[in-house]
C-alpha positions in Angstrom: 116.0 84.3 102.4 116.5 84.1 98.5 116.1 79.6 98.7 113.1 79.9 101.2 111.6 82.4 98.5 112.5 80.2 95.6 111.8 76.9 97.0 108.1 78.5 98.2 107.5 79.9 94.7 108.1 76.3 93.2 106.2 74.6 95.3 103.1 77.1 94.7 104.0 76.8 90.7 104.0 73.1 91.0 100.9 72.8 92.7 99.6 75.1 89.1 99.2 79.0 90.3 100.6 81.3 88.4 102.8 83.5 90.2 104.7 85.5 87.6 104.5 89.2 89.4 104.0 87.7 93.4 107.3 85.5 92.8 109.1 89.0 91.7 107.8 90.8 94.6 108.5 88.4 96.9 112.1 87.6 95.2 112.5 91.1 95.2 111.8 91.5 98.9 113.9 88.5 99.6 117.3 89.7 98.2 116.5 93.6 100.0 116.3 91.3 103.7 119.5 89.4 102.2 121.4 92.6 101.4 120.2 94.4 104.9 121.4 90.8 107.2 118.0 90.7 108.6 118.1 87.0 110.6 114.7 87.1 112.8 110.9 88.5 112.3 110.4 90.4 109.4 108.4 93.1 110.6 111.7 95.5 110.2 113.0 94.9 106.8 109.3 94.6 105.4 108.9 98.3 106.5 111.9 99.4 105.1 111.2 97.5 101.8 107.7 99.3 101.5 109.4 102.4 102.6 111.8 102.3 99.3 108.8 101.9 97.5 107.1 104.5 98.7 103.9 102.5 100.5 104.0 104.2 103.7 101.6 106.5 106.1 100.6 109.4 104.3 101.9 108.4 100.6 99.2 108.7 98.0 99.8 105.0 97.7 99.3 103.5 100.9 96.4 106.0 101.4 94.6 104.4 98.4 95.1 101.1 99.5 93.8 102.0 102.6 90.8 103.7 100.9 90.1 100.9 98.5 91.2 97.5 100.2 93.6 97.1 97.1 96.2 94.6 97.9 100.0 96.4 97.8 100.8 94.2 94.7 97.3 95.3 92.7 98.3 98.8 93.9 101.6 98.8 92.4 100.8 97.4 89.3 98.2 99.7 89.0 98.8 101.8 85.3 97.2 105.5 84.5 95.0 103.4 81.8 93.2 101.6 85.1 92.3 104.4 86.8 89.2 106.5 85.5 88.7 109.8 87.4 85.4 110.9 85.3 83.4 107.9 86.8 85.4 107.2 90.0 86.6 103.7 89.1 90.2 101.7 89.1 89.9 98.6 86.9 92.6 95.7 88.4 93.5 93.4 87.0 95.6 89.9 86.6 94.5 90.1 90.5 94.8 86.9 93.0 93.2 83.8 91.2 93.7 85.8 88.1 90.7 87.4 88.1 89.8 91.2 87.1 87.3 93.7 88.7 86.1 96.9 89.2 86.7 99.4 92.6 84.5 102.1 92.9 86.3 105.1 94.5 85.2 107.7 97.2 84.7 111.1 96.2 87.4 112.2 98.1 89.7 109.3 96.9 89.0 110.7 93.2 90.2 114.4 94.4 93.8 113.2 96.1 94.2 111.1 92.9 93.3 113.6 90.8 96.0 115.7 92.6 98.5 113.4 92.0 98.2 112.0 88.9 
């Protein structure tokens, strides 16, 4: 799985994105199938992979992603700086197409964040 990821990740850099934290993400989830032997769909090691990191039902993570629309990688770059509980807002950045923007947050996403942070 490793050469299928790197070959991908050079063809995408040689057609000019920049893929700096997508290529170690997807590197990263390459060598976790390689070291588990997963041959087939990768429905089963992809859950296990976001299971190590936490992104699964009922995390604080995967229920702001589900609040907001983040992507997993924007929420898991996500710092303390980006997140600004006195207005309600999480400020991503270096997003897809490198671009940055602004998510307003839900009341109630602001009090489960406040909780945990």
């Amino acid at each position: 799985m490793v050469s299928l990821a790197e070959d991908y990740l050079a063809s995408r850099r040689r057609l000019g994105f920049d893929l700096r934290c997508s290529g170690r993400r997807l590197l990263d989830f390459a060598r976790f199938s390689d070291r588990a032997g997963h041959q087939g769909p990768l429905t089963a090691p992809s859950r296990a992979w976001l299971q190590r990191r936490r992104v699964v039902p009922g995390s604080p993570l995967f229920g702001l992603i589900a609040a907001t629309g983040l992507r997993i990688s924007e929420a898991l770059n996500l710092r303390r700086a980006d997140v600004d509980l006195d207005h309600g807002l999480l400020m991503i950045s270096e997003t897809k197409y490198r671009k940055s923007r602004v998510v307003p947050l839900h009341p109630t996403v602001v009090q489960e964040l406040g909780r945990y942070v």
